[in-house]
Backbone as CSV, one residue per row, in Angstrom:
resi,resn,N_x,N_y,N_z,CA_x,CA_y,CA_z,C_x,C_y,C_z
1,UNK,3.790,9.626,21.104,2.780,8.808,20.440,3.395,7.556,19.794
2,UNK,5.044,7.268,19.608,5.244,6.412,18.924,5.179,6.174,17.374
3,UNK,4.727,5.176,16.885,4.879,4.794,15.305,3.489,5.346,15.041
4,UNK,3.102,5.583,13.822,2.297,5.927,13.017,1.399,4.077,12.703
5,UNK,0.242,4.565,12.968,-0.544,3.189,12.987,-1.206,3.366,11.608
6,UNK,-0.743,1.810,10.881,-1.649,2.026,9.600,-2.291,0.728,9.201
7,UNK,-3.852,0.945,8.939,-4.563,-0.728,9.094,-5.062,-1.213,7.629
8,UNK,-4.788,-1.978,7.006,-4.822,-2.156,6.009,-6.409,-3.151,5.950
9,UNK,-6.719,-3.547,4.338,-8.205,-4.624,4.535,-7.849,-5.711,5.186
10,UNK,-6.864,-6.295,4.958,-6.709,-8.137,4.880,-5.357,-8.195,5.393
11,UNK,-5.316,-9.921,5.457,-4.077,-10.458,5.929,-2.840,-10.299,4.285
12,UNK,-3.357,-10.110,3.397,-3.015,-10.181,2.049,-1.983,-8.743,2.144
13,UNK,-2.986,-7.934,2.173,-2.757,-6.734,2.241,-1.688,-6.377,3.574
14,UNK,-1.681,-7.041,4.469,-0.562,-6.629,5.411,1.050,-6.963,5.588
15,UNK,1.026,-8.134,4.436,1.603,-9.007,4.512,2.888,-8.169,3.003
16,UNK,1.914,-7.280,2.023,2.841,-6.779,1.252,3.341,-5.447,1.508
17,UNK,2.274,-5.073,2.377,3.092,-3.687,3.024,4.361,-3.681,3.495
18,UNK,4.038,-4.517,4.569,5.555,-4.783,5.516,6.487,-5.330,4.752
19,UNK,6.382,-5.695,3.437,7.733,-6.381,2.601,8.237,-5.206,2.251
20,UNK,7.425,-4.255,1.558,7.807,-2.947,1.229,8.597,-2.421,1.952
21,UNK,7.708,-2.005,3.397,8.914,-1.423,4.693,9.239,-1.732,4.731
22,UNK,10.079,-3.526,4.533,11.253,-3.790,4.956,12.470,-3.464,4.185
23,UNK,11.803,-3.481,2.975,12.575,-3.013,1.668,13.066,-1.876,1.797
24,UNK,12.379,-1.079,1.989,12.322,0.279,2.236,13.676,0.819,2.764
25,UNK,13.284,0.504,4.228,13.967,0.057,5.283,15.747,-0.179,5.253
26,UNK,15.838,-1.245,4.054,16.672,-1.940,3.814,17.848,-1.374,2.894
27,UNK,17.492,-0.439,1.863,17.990,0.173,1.122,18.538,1.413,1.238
28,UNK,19.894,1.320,0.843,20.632,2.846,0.398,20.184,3.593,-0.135
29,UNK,19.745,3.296,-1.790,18.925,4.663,-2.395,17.995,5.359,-1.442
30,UNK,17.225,4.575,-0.808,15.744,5.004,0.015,16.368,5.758,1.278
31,UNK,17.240,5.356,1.828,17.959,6.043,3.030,18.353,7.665,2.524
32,UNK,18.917,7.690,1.510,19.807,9.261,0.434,18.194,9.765,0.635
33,UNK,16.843,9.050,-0.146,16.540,10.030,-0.847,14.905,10.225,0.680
34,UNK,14.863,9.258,1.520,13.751,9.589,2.060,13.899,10.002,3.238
35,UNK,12.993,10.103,4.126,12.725,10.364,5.495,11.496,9.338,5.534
36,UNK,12.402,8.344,6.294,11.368,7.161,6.620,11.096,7.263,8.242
37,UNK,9.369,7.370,8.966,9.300,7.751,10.013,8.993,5.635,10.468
38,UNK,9.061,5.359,11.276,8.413,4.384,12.514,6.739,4.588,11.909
39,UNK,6.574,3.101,11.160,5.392,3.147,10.832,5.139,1.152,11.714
40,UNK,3.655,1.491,12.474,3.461,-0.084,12.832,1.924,-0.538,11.813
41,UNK,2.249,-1.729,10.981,0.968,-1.810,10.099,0.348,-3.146,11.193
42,UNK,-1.049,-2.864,10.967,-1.893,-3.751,12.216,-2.345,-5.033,11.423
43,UNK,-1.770,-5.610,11.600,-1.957,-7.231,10.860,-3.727,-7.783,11.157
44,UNK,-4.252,-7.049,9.870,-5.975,-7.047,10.007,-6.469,-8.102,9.838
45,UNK,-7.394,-9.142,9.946,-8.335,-10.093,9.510,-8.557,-9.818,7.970
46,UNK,-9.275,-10.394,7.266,-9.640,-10.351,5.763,-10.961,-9.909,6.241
47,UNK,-11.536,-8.743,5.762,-12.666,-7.619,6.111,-13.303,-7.099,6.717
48,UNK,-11.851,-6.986,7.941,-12.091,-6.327,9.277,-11.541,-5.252,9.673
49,UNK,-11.273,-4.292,8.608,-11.118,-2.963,8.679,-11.663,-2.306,9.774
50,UNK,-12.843,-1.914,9.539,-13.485,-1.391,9.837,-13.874,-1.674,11.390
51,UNK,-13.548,-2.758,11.640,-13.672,-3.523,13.242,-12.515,-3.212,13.896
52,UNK,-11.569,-3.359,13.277,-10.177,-3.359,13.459,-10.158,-2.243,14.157
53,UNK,-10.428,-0.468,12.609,-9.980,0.762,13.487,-11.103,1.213,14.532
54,UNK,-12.131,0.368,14.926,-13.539,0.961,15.727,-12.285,0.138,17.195
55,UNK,-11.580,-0.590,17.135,-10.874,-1.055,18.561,-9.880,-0.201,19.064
56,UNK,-9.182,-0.124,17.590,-7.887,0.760,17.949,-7.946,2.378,18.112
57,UNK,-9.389,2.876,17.424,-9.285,3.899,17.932,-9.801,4.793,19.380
58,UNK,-10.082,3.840,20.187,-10.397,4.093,21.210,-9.165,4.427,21.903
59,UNK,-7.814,4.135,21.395,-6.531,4.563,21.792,-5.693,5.290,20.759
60,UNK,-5.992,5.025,19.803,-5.088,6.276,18.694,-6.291,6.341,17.663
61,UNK,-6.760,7.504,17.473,-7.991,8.229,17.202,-7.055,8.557,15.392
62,UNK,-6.021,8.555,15.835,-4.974,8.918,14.517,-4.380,7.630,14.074
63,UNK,-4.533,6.637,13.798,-4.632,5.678,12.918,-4.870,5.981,11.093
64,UNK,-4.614,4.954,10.562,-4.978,5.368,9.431,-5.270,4.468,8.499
65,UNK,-6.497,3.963,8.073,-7.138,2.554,7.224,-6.736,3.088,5.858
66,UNK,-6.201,1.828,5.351,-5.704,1.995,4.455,-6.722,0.943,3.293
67,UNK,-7.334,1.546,2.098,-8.367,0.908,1.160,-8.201,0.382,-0.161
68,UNK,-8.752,-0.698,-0.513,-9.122,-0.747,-1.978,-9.736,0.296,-2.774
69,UNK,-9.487,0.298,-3.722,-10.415,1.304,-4.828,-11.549,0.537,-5.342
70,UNK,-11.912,-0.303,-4.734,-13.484,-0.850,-5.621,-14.214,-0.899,-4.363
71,UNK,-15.379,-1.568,-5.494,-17.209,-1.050,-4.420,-17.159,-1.421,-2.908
72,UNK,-16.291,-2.707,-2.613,-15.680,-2.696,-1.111,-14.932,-1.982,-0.514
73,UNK,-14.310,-1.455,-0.969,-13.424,-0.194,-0.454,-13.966,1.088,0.142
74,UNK,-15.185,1.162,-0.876,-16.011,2.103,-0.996,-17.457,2.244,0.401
75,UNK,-17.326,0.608,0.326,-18.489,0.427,1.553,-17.946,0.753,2.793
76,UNK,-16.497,0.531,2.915,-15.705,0.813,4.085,-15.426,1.754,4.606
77,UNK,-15.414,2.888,3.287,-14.910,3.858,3.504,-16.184,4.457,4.197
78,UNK,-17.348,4.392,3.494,-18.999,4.872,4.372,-18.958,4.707,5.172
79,UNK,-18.793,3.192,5.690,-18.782,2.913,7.219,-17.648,3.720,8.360
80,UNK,-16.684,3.557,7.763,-15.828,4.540,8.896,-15.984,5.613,8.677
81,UNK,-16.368,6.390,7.878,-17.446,7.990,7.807,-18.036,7.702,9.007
82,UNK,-19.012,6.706,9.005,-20.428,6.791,9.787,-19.919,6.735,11.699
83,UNK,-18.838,5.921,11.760,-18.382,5.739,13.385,-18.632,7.262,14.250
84,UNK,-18.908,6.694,15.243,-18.957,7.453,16.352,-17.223,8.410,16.599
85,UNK,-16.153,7.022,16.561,-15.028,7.557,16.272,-14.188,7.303,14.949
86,UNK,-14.475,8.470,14.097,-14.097,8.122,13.067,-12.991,8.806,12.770
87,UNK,-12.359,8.046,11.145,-10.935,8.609,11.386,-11.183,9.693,10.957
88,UNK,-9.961,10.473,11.083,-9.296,11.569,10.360,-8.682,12.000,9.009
89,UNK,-8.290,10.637,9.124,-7.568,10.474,7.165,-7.709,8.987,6.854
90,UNK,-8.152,8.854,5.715,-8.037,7.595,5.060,-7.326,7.652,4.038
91,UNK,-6.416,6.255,3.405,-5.874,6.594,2.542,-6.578,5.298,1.328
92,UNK,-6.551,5.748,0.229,-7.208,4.615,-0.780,-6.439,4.260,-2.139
93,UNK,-6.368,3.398,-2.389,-5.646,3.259,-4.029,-6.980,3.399,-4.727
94,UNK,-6.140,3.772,-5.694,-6.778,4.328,-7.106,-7.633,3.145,-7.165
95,UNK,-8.658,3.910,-8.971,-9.750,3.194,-9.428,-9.532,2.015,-9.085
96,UNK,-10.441,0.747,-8.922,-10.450,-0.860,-8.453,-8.861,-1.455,-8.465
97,UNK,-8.099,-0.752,-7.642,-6.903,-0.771,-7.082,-6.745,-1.849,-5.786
98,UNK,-6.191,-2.969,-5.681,-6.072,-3.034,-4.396,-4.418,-2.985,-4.219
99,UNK,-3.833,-4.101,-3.442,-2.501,-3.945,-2.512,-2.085,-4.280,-3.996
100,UNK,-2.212,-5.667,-4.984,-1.288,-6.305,-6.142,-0.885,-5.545,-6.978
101,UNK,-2.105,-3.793,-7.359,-1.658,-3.276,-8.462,-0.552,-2.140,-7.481
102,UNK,-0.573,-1.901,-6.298,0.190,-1.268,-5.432,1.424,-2.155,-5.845
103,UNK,1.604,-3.352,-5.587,2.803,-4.166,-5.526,3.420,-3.934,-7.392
104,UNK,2.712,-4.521,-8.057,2.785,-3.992,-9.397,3.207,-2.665,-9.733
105,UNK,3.099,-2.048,-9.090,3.502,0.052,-9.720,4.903,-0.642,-8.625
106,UNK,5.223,-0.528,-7.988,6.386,-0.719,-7.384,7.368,-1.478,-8.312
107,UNK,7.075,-2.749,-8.861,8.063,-4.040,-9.386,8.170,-3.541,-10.524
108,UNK,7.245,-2.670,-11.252,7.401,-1.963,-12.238,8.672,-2.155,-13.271
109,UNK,9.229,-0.755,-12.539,10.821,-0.994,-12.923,11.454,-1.939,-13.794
110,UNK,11.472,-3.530,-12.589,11.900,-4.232,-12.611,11.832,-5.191,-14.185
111,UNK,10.410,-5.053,-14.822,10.267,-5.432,-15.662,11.371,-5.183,-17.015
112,UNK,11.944,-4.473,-16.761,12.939,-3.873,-18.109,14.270,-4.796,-18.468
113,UNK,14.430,-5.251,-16.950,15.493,-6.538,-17.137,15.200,-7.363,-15.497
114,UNK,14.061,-8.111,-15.869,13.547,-9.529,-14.761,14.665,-9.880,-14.320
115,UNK,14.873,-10.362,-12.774,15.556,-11.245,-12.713,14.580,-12.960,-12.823
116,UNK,15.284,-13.873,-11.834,14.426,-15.170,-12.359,13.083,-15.133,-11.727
117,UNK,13.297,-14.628,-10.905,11.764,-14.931,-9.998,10.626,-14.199,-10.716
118,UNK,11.328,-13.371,-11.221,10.131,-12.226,-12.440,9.882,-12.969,-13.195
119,UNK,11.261,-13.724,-13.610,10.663,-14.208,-15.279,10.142,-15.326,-15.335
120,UNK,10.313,-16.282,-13.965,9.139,-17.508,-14.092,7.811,-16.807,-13.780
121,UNK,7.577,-15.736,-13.044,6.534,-15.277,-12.879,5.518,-15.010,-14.482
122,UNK,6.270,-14.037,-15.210,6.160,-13.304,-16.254,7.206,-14.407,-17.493
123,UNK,6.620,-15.795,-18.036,8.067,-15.850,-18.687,7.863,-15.558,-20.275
124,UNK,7.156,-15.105,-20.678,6.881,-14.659,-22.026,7.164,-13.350,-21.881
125,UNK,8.469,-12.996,-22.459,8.488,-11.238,-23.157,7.820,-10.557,-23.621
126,UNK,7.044,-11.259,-24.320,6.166,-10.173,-25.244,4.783,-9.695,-24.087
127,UNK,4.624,-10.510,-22.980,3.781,-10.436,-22.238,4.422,-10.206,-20.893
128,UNK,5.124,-8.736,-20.340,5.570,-8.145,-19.198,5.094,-6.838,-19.158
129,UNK,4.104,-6.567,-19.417,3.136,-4.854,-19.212,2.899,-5.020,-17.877
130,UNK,2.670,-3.530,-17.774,2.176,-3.636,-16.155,0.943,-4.305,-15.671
131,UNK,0.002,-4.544,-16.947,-0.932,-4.829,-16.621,-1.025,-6.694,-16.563
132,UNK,-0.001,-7.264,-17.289,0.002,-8.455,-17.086,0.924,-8.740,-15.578
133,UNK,1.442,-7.727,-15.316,1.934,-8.202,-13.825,0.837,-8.005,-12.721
134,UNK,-0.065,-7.089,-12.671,-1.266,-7.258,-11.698,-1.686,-8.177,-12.126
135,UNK,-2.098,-9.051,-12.743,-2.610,-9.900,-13.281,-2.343,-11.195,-12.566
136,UNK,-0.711,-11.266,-13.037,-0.028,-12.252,-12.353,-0.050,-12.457,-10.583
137,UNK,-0.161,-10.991,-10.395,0.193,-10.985,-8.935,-1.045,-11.439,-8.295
138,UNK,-2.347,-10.748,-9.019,-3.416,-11.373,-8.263,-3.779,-12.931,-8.611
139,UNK,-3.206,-13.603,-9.349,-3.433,-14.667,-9.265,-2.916,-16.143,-8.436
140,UNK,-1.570,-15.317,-8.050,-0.824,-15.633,-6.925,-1.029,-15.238,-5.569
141,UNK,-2.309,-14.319,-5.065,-2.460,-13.775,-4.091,-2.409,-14.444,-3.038
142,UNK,-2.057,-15.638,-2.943,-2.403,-16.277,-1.611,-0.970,-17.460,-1.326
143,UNK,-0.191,-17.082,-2.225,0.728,-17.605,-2.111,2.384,-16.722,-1.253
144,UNK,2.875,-16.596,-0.344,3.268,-15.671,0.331,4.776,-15.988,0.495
145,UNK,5.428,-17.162,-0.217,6.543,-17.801,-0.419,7.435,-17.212,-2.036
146,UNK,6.612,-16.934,-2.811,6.659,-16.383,-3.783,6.923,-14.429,-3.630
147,UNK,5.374,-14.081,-2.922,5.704,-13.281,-2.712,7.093,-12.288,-2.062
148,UNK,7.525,-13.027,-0.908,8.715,-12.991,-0.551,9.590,-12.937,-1.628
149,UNK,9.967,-13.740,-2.187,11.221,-13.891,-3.524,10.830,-12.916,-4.316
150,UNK,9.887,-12.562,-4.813,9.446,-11.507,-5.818,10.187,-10.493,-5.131
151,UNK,9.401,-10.042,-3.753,9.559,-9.003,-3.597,11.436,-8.628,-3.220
152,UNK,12.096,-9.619,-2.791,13.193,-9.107,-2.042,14.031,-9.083,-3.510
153,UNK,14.035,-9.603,-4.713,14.779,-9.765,-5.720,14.493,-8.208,-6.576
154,UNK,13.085,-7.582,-6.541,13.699,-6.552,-6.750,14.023,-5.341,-5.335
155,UNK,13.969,-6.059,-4.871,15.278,-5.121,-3.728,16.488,-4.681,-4.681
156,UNK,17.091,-5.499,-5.670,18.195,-5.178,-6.010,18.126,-4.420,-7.647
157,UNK,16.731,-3.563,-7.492,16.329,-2.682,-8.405,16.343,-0.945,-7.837
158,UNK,16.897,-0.226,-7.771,16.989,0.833,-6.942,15.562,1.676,-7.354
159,UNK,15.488,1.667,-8.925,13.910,2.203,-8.771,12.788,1.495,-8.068
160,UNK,12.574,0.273,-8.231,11.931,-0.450,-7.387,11.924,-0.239,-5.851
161,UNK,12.979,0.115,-5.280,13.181,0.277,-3.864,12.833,1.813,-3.621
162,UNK,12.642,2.709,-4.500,12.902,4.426,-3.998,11.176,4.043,-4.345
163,UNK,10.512,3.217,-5.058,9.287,3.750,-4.939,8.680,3.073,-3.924
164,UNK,9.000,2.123,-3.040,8.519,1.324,-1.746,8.609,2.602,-0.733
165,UNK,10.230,2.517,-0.760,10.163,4.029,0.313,9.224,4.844,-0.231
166,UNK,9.361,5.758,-1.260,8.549,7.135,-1.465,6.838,6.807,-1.117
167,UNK,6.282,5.374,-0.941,5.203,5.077,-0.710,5.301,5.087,0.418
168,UNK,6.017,4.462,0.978,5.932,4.491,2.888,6.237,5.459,3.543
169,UNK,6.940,6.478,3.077,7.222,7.846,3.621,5.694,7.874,3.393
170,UNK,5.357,8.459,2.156,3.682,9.045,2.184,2.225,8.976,2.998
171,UNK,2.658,7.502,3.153,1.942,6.829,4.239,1.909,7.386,5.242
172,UNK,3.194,7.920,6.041,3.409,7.988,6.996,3.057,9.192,7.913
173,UNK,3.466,10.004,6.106,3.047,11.663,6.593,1.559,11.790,6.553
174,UNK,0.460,10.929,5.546,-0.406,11.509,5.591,-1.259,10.855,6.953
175,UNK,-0.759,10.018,7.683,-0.995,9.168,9.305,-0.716,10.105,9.783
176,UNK,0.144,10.900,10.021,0.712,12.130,10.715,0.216,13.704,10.546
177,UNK,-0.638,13.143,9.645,-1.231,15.414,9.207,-0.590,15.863,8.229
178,UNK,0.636,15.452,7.587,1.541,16.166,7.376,0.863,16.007,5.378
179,UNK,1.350,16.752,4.430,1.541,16.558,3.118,2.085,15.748,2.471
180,UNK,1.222,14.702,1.895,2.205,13.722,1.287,3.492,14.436,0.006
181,UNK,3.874,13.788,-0.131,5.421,14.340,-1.242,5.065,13.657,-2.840
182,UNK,4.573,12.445,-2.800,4.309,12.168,-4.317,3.140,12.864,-4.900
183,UNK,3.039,13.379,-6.104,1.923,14.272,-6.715,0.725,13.697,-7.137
184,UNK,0.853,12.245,-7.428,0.178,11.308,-7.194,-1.529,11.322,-6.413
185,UNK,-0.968,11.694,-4.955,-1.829,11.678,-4.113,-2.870,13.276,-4.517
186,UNK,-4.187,12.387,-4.191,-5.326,13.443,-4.058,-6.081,13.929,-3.164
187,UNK,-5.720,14.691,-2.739,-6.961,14.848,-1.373,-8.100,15.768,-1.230
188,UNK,-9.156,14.786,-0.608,-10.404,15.706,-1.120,-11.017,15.244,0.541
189,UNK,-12.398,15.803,0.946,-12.727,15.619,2.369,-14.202,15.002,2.261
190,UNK,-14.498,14.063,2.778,-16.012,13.453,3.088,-16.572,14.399,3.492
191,UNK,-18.055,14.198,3.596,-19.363,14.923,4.478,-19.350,14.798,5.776
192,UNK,-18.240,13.760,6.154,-17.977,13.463,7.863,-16.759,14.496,7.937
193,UNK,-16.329,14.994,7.109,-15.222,15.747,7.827,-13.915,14.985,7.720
194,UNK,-13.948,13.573,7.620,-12.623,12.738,7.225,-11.955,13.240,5.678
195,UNK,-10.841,13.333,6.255,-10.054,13.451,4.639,-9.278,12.247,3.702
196,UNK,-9.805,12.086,2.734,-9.318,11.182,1.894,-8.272,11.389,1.313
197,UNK,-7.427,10.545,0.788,-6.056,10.531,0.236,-5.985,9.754,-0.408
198,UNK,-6.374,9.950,-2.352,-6.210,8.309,-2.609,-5.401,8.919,-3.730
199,UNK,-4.255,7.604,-3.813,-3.310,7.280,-4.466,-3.743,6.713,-5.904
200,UNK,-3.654,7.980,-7.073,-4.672,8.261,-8.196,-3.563,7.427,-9.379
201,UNK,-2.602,7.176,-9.131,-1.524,6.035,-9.934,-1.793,5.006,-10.342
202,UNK,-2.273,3.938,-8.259,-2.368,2.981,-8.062,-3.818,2.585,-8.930
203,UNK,-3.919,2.060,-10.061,-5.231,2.042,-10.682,-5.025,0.456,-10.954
204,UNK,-6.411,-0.425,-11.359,-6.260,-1.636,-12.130,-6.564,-1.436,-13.438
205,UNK,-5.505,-1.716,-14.524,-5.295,-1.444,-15.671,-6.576,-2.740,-16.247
């Protein structure tokens, strides 16, 4: 079957995944502590989920859409309930969660000692909570030059990097059937029979 297919909402959203895996990817700690499988993320349109996995699953039925936690997330998630071929597992971030507060629980860490790209991001101390970094991040959402530097600078945060992996492992297993490993995750099953998996962490503060 190959890589584990995982389709995210947007071009936004695809664009910070794969920094993650590369991160992931990239790192020693994450190598010691994970089992990272061959994951391919499907570089989606901006709110074409749902179009996206109605194409692809006519060839991998095991795909896996990956959601926001707000009322769009929510419409999506109905709709791929409702398909003729619908998935099997979805996975969702927490309460009105999207990819930034995902990116945010990751950079986390990092906040305890910024390097520069954090701290022009964040440059007031008294103002580096997690919640002023979703903040930040979504306000930068469309900027992908930044994102880059953000993200590869804490590459050289090892907590930062074990939680990219421990997210992309999870991903991977729950694309695969298998039990995710962070405790985090919740799984409960639709009226279609699809099983949900949402990542009860990833919240917007």
């Amino acid at each position: 079957m190959g890589a584990v297919l995982v389709i995210p909402e947007g071009e936004t959203d695809y664009d910070w995944i794969r920094l993650w895996q590369r991160i992931a990817e990239t790192s020693d700690a994450v190598a010691d502590k994970c089992a990272l499988s061959p994951i391919a993320v499907i570089p989606t349109q901006d709110s074409a989920v749902v179009e996206t996995f109605s194409e692809v699953s006519r060839f991998r039925l095991d795909a896996l859409p990956l959601l926001d936690g707000d009322t769009e997330g929510g419409r999506y998630q109905a709709e791929l309930a409702a398909l003729a071929l619908k998935p099997r597992r979805i996975a969702q971030y927490g309460a009105l969660a999207a990819v930034e507060c995902l990116s945010a629980w990751i950079i986390e860490p990092c906040l305890a000692d910024p390097g520069p790209v954090l701290e022009t991001l964040l440059p007031d101390p008294a103002k580096r909570s997690l919640k002023d970094l979703q903040n930040a991040l979504i306000d930068m959402k469309k900027d992908r030059y930044q994102r880059e530097n953000l993200a590869w600078e804490c590459a050289d945060c090892q907590a930062s990097a074990l939680r990219a992996g421990e997210f992309i492992e999870d991903l991977s297993r729950v694309a695969g059937t298998a039990t995710p490993k962070m405790p985090m995750w919740k799984k409960s099953t639709l009226a279609s029979g699809t099983e949900l998996f949402t990542a009860s962490e990833i919240v917007r503060i």
